[in-house]
C-alpha positions in Angstrom: 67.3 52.0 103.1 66.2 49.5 105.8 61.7 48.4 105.3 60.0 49.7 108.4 58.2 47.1 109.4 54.2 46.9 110.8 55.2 45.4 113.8 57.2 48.6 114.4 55.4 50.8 117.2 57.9 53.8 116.7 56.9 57.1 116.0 58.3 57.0 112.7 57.3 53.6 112.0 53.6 54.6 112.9 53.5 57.9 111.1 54.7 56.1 107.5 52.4 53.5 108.3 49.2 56.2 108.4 49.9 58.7 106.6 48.7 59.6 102.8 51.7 58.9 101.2 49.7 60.4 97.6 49.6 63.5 99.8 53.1 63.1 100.4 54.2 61.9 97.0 52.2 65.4 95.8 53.5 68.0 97.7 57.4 66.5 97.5 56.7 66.2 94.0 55.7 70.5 93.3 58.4 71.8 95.7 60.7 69.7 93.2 59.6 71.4 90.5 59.7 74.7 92.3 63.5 74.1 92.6 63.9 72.9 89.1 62.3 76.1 87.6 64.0 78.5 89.8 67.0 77.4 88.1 64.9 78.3 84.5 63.5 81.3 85.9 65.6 83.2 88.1 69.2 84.2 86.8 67.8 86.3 84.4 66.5 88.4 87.3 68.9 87.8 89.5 71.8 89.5 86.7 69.2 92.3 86.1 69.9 93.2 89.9 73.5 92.9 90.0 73.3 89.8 91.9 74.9 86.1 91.5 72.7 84.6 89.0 72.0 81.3 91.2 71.5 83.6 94.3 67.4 83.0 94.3 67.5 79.5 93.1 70.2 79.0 95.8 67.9 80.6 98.3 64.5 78.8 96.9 66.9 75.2 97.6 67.1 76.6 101.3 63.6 77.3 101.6 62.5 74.0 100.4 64.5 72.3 102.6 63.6 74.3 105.4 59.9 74.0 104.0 59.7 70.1 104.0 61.1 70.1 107.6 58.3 71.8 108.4 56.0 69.6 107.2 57.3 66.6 108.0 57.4 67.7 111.8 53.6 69.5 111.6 52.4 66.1 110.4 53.5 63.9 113.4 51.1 66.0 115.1 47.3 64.9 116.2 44.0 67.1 115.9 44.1 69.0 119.4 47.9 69.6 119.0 47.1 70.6 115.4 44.5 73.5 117.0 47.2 75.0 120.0 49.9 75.5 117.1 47.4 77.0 115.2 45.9 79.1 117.9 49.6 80.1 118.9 50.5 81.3 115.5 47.1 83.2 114.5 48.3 85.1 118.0 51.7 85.9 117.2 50.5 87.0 113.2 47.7 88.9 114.3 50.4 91.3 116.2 52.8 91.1 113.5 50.3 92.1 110.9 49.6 95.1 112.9 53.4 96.5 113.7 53.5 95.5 109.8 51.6 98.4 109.4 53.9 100.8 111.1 57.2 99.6 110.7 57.0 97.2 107.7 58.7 97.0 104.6 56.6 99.3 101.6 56.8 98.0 98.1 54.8 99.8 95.6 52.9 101.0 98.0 51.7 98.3 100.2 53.8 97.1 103.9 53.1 93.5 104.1 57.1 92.4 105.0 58.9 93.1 108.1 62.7 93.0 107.6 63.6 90.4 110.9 67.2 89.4 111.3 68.0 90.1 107.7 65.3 87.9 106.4 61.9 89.0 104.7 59.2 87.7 106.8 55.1 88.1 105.5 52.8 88.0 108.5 49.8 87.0 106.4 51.0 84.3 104.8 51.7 82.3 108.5 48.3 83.4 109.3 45.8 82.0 106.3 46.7 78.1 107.8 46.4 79.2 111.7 42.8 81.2 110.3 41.7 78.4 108.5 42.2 75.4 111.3 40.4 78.3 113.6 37.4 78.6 111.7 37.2 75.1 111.3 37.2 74.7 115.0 34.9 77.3 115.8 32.3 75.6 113.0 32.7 72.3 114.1 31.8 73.4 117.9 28.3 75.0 116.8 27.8 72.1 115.4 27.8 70.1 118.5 27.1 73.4 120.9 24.3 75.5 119.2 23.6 77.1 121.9 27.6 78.7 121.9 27.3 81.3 119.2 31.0 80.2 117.5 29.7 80.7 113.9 29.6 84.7 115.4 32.5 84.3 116.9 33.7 82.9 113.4 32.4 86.2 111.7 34.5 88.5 113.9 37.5 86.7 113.3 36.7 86.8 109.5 36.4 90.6 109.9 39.9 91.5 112.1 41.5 89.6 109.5 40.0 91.2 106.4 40.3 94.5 108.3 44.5 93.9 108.7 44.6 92.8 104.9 43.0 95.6 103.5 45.3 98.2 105.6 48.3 97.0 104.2 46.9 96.9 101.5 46.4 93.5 100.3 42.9 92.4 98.0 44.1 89.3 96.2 45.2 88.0 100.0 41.3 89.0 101.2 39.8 87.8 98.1 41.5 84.5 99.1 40.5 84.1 103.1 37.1 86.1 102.1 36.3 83.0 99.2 37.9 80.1 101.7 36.1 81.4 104.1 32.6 81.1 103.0 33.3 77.4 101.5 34.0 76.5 104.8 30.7 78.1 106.2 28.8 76.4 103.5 30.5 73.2 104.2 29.2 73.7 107.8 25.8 74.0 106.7 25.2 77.7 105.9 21.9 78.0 104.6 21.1 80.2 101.2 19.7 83.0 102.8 23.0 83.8 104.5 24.7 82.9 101.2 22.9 85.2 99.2 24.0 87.8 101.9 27.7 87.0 101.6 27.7 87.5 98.3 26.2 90.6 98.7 28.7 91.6 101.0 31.1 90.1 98.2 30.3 92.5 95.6 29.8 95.5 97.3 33.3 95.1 98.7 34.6 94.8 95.6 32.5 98.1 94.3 33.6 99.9 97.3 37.8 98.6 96.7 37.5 99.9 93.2 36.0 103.3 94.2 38.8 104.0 97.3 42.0 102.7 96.2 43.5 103.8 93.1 45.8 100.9 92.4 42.8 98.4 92.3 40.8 100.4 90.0 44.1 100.7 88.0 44.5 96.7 87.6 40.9 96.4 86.9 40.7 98.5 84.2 44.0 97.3 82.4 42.6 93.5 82.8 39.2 95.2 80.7 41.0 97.6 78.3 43.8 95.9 78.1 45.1 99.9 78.2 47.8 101.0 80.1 51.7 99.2 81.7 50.6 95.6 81.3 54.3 94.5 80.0 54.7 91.9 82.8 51.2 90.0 82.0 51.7 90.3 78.2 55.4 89.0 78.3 53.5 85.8 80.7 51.2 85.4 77.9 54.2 85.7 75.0 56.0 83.1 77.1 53.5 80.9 77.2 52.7 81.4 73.2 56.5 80.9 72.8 57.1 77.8 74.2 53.9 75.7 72.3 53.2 72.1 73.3 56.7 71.0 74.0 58.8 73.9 75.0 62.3 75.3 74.3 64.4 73.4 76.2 66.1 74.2 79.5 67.6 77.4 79.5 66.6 78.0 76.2 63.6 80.3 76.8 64.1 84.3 76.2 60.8 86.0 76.5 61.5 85.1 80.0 64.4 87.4 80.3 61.9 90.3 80.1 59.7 89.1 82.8 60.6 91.3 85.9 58.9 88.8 88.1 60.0 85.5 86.5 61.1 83.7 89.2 57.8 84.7 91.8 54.5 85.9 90.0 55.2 84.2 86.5 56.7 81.2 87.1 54.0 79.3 85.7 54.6 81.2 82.3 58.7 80.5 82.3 57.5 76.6 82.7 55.4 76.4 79.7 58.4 78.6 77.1 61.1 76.2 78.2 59.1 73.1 79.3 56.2 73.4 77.0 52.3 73.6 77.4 52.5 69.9 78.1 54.7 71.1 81.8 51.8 73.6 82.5 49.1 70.4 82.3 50.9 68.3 84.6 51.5 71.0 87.4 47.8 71.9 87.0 47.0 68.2 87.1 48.8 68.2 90.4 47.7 71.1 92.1 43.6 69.6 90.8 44.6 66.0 92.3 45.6 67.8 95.9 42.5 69.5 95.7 40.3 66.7 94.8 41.7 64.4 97.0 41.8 66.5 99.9 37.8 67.0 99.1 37.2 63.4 99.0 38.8 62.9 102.0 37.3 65.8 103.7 34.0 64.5 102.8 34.4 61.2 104.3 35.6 62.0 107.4 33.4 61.7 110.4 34.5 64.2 112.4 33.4 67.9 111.9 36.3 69.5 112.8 38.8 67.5 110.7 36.0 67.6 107.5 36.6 71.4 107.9 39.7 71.4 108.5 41.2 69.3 105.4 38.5 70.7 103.1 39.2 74.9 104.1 43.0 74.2 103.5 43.3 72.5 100.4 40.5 75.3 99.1 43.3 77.9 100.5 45.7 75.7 98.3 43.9 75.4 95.4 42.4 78.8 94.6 46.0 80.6 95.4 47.0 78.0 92.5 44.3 79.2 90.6 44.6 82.8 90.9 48.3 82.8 90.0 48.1 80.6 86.8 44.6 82.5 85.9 47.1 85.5 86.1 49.4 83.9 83.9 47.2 83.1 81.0 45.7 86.7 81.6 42.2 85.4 82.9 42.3 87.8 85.8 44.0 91.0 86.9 47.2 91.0 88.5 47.4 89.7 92.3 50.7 89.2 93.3 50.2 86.0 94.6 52.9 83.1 94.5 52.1 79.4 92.6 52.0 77.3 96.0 55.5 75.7 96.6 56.7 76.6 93.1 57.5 80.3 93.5 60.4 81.8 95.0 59.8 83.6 98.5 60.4 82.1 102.4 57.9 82.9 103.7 55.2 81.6 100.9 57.5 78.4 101.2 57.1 77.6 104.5 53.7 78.4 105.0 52.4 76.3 102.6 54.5 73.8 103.8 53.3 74.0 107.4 49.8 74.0 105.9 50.2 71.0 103.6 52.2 69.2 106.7 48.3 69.8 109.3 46.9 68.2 105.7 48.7 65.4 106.3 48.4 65.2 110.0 44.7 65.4 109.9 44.3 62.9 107.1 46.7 60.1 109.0 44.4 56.8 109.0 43.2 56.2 113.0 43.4 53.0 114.4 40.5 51.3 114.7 39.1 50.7 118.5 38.6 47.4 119.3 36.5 45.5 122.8 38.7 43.1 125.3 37.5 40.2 123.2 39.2 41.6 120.0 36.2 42.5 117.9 36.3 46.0 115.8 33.8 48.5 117.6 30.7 49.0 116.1 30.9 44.9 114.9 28.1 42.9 116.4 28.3 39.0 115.7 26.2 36.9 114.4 24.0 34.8 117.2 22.9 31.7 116.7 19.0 30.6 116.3 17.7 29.2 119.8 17.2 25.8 119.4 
């Protein structure tokens, strides 16, 4: 592979030159492992259904692929072109997530897919990135313009979203934007009074989810009792317990044959029977380093926008991670929500990706501006003592 050198002022020569290749190194690194354990995880499910049993770990190959594209492209882009592709897909998701509602897919009860061209595609999962860059945005510009009331403006787009979720009906999905969300507002200097009122707001939502819908109550309750159908999270658990420190081997693992979602929901629990508790450590120590760095890197950044930004989408990232491993080891009730780059599903995959790649863009080192006479700005020289 021919060096790319510094003297190089080509697009691609620039972009490996600035961007975070620990970012990069990161995020290659977990949709690797993603294919590698569909391999484990989904022929079992795959034969159950009658199909080839390398059909999803064929398709979770394509979707990687088609993923990293993605990302590589999104991060060639700057801040302002960052904010139109985001502002052009929260457009287009906001209508899909509403004809969702009337012609969508329904499984077990909920329409969150539309069936497009033969292909599954999940609305919400395009629009948590484009919502997240918006907010960021619309914070960053009270910041400089008090007078412009974005945080309100902020508020209303917080509450069109959580309205489209909760028709479908999706909680883990608002639970997610809902807790991203008011990170970001506190990042942007929300002050404890209107924290103590989102949290409020927090808990009575809750209340009021378990009280109207049936299926939430239903998940709560078996996560407390611990009465009930809670095969699928017990058999996460088993595999888990079944694989120990070092794991089974590839291909060895069997509790994982029960798992009806072994290659999506519980793929976290198919890692550590075949790959051991040891596996489980080093994709949480990935997912905490993206997290962490993105943070630091947030909190250093000058620029309000970008600070927001880089710190409301790697909190996206991290507590989807955390919700579906907390699932896994049977911390929380089921969510249905996908381990970032590691489960099997499109449009999870290329979201993420697309969301990683304005992580990237955002975080690309900017040159430094220098006067006609070659000095770094903001660098005033030394002068010397009248004599």
């Amino acid at each position: 592979m021919a060096q790319i050198s510094r003297l190089d002022r080509s697009p691609v020569a620039m972009w490996w030159w600035t961007v975070d290749r620990w970012f990069l190194a990161a995020f290659l690194s977990l949709m690797g492992l993603g294919i590698v354990l569909s391999f484990a995880a989904s022929p079992a499910v795959a034969e159950r259904i009658g199909l080839d049993p390398f059909h999803f770990a064929t398709r979770q190959i394509v979707f990687t692929l088609l993923g990293a594209g993605a990302m590589l492209a999104v991060s060639f882009l700057d801040a302002r072109q960052i904010r139109r592709l985001a502002l052009v897909i929260m457009a287009v998701m906001l209508v899909l997530m509403v004809v969702v509602l009337y012609v969508g897919v329904e499984v077990k009860g909920a329409r969150r897919w539309l069936s497009l061209m033969g292909m599954s595609i999940q609305p919400s999962e395009f629009l948590k990135p484009a919502f997240v860059i918006i907010c960021a945005w619309l914070f960053a510009e009270h910041r400089q313009k008090p007078d412009i009331p974005c945080n309100l403006f902020a508020m209303i787009l917080l509450g069109l979203v959580l309205a489209l979720l909760v028709a479908q009906p999706d909680f883990g999905q608002t639970m997610l934007v809902t807790g991203t969300w008011g990170i970001m507002f506190f990042m942007a200097g929300l002050s404890w009074i209107w924290i103590s009122a989102l949290g409020a707001v927090g808990i009575a939502g809750i209340l009021a989810a378990y009280s109207a819908f049936p299926h939430v109550a239903a998940r709560i309750d078996k996560f407390l009792t611990g009465e009930g159908d809670t095969f699928q999270v017990d058999m996460g658990r088993e595999a888990l317990i079944n694989g120990g420190w070092l794991g089974l081997g590839p291909g060895e693992g069997t509790v994982k044959r029960l798992i009806p979602d072994s290659h999506a929901d519980f793929v976290f629990s198919v890692a550590g029977e075949e790959y051991g508790l040891i596996m489980c450590f080093f994709i949480m120590t990935i997912f905490a380093f993206i997290v962490l760095r993105g943070l630091d890197k947030a909190l250093k950044e000058r620029d309000d926008f970008t600070r927001f930004a880089v710190g409301g989408l790697v909190t996206i990232f991290g507590l989807q991670s955390v919700i579906n491993m907390c699932v896994n080891l049977q911390l929380m009730p089921a969510k249905g929500m996908t381990l970032p780059f590691i489960s099997y599903g499109g449009s999870s995959q290329i979201a993420v990706a697309i969301s990683m790649g304005m992580v990237l863009a955002l975080t690309r080192r900017k040159p430094q501006k220098r006067n006609p006479v070659g000095l770094v700005a903001g660098y005033a020289p030394r002068t010397l003592p009248a004599e």
